[in-house]
C-alpha positions, 0 to 999 in steps of 0.5 A: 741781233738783239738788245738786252731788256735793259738797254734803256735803263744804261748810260750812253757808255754802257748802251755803246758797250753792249751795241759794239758787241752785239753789232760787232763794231770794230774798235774804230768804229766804236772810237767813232760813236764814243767820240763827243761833240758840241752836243755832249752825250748827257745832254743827248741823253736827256733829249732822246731815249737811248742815246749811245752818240751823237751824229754831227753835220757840217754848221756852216754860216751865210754871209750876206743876208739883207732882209728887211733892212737889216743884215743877217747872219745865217747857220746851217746844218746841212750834209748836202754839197753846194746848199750853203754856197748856192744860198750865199751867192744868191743872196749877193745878188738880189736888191735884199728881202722884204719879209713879213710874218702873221701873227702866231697862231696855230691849231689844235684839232679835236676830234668827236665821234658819236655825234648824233646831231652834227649840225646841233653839236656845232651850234651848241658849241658856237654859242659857248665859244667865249666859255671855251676859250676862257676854260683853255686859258686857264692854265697858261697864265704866262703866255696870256701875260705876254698877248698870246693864248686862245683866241678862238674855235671853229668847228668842222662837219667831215664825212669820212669812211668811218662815218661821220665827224666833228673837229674842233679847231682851238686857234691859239697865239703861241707867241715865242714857241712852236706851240705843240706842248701849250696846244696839245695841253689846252685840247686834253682840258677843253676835251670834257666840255667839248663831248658835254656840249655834243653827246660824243666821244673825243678821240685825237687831241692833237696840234696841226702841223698846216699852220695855215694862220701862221705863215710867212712870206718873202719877197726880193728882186734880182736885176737884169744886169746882176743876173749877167754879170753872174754868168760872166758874160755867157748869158745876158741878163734877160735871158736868165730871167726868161729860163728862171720864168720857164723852169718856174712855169713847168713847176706850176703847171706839172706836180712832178717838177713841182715837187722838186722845184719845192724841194729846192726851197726846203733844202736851205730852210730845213738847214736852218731849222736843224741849226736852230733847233726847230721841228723841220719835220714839222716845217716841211709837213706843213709846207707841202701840204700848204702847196697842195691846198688848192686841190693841186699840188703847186709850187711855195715860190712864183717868179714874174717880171717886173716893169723893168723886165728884173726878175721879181721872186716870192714864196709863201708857206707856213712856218711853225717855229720857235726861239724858246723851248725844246731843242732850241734851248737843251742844245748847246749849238741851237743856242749859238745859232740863234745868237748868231742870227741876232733874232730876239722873236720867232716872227724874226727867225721865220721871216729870215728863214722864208728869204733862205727858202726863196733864195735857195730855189731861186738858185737852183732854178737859175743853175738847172735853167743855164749852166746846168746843176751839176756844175757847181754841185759835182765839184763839191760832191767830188771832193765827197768821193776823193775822201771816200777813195782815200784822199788826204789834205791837199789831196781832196783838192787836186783829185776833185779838181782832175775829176770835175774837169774830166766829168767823171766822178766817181770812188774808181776813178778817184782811187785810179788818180790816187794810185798814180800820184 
């Protein structure tokens, strides 16, 4: 199967003619990927290299979101059943969030070779720091304007296998955006300086996903006596809280574990991220390299009780996001989101965030830790399957419903329930 050498140069129509053909898609599924959404195929096609549709995800909203005092509407782009209603009811529970981010500042890496002396190259480069940082400025008149721009260097020896090598690190206040464009600009024009001041050879000019200078924490309290009336009486409020600190203790202790517990706290964060138009790609780089930073790879949440024997939950992890440019600005719903949201500073939009991921792993430990996850996940996930058999309006529901109660859920039984109706 192949493209014709002109594909890209096509509109979106015309790329979709020739994909159908070749592909052989049937007329509906043509319909399908011609059908417009929100996001309309000109302004696809100015985001991304050949475009022939868009491919939309369920945009849901949270209610109920209390973080440092102010009450926060939250989007979500999201397929996965459950994440929106688990993040709603959790956050219900708690006594509201505190949230705080650092100030904004990534990294830009700059990668020397050749560098003969290391130590000397990193000597000569720290007495020049304050040229350096001036000369990175030089083109970005307007983030300087609003407090933001380089702030300083920090030099790296590595040893690595291919022998070894000098990193510069040009630390950069982004203020509003994510960054990578302004940061990726400033290390091509510090290049030159930078291979003059050590005798070697640049090679990758590029930003660090693992914004170790700009994170985010969360922090909120769940009691014991909302904790038991959560569970309607099947479980008293201490004893939520001692499963939540033992599902959170297998997570600190085993990397396999941890590596799902964190999962639970991305499902609700990337969510917003796609909403808002952000790099959760990025996001989720940096947050597990975040979690392994101590050599370990640990969890971005921690549970513990406090005086009161309420449980007491946090999370820390970068948050490399922003409010102008990019998707956040070309698609139409990102837009809408961050209205939505009320926020008027990326700083805003990562604290809400944070209190999204820590909610959202709390309420997956909570489930896994009592009744079980597949409660409430299966009955979403079974009206996903009695649409896949066939079912229609009304239909969804009742067909669910039977296969929930029966705990058995699947495209075959569904389509034994439809049959009999």
């Amino acid at each position: 199967m192949t493209l014709s050498k002109e594909f890209r140069k096509k509109a979106p129509k015309e790329r979709l003619d020739e994909l159908a053909s070749e592909a052989k898609l049937t007329e509906e599924e043509k319909a399908l990927l011609a059908k417009e959404s929100a996001l309309d195929l000109e302004t696809a096609n100015r985001m991304i290299e050949n475009v022939v549709s868009t491919f939309p995800l369920p945009f849901g909203v949270v209610p109920g979101f209390k973080v440092n005092g102010i009450e926060r509407l939250v989007p979500m782009a999201v397929e996965e059943p459950s994440v929106v209603a688990a993040s709603a009811n959790a956050a219900k529970l708690s006594e509201g969030f505190t949230s705080e981010a650092s100030e904004p500042v990534m990294i830009g890496q700059i990668q020397l070779l050749g560098v003969k002396d290391v130590p000397k190259a990193i000597e000569a480069i720290e007495a020049k720091k304050k040229e350096l940082v001036a000369k990175a400025n030089e083109k970005d008149r307007m983030l300087i304007s609003r407090g933001g721009g380089a702030k300083g260097i920090e030099c790296r020896h590595l040893k690595s296998k291919r022998g070894d090598m000098l990193i510069v690190h040009l630390l950069v206040n982004v203020q509003d955006a994510m960054g990578a464009n302004t940061i990726n600009t400033m290390c091509e024009i510090l290049s030159p300086e930078l291979e003059k001041l050590s005798g070697g050879k640049v090679r990758l000019r590029i930003i660090s996903n693992l914004a170790v200078h700009r994170t985010v924490k969360a922090k909120t309290v769940w009691t014991k006596e909302a904790l038991e009336e959560s569970t309607k009486g099947a479980f008293k409020g201490s004893e939520v809280v001692g499963a939540v600190l033992d599902a959170y203790a297998f997570a600190e202790a085993d990397p396999y574990r941890a590596c799902t517990h964190n999962k639970g706290a991305m499902n609700g964060i990337d969510a917003v991220l796609i909403a808002t138009g952000n790099d959760w790609r990025a996001v989720e780089a940096g947050a597990h390299a975040f979690a392994s930073l101590s050599g370990e790879y640990k969890p971005l949440t921690k549970y513990y009780k406090n005086e009161k024997g309420d449980l007491v939950g946090e999370i820390e992890l970068p948050m490399a996001i922003g409010i102008v440019g990019g998707a956040t600005k070309t698609h139409p719903l990102a837009k809408i989101a961050l209205k939505i949201m009320g926020v008027t500073k990326a700083s805003e939009l990562a604290e809400i965030i944070a209190a999204v991921g820590l909610t959202q792993n709390f309420a997956a430990l909570r489930a896994l830790a009592t009744e079980g996850i597949q409660r409430g996940h299966m009955r979403l996930h079974a009206k996903n399957i009695a649409v896949m058999a066939g079912a229609h309006g009304k239909e969804i529901e009742e067909i669910a419903d039977k296969m929930a109660g029966e705990k058995n859920v699947s495209v075959q039984r569904a389509k034994e329930l439809l049959g009999s109706k």
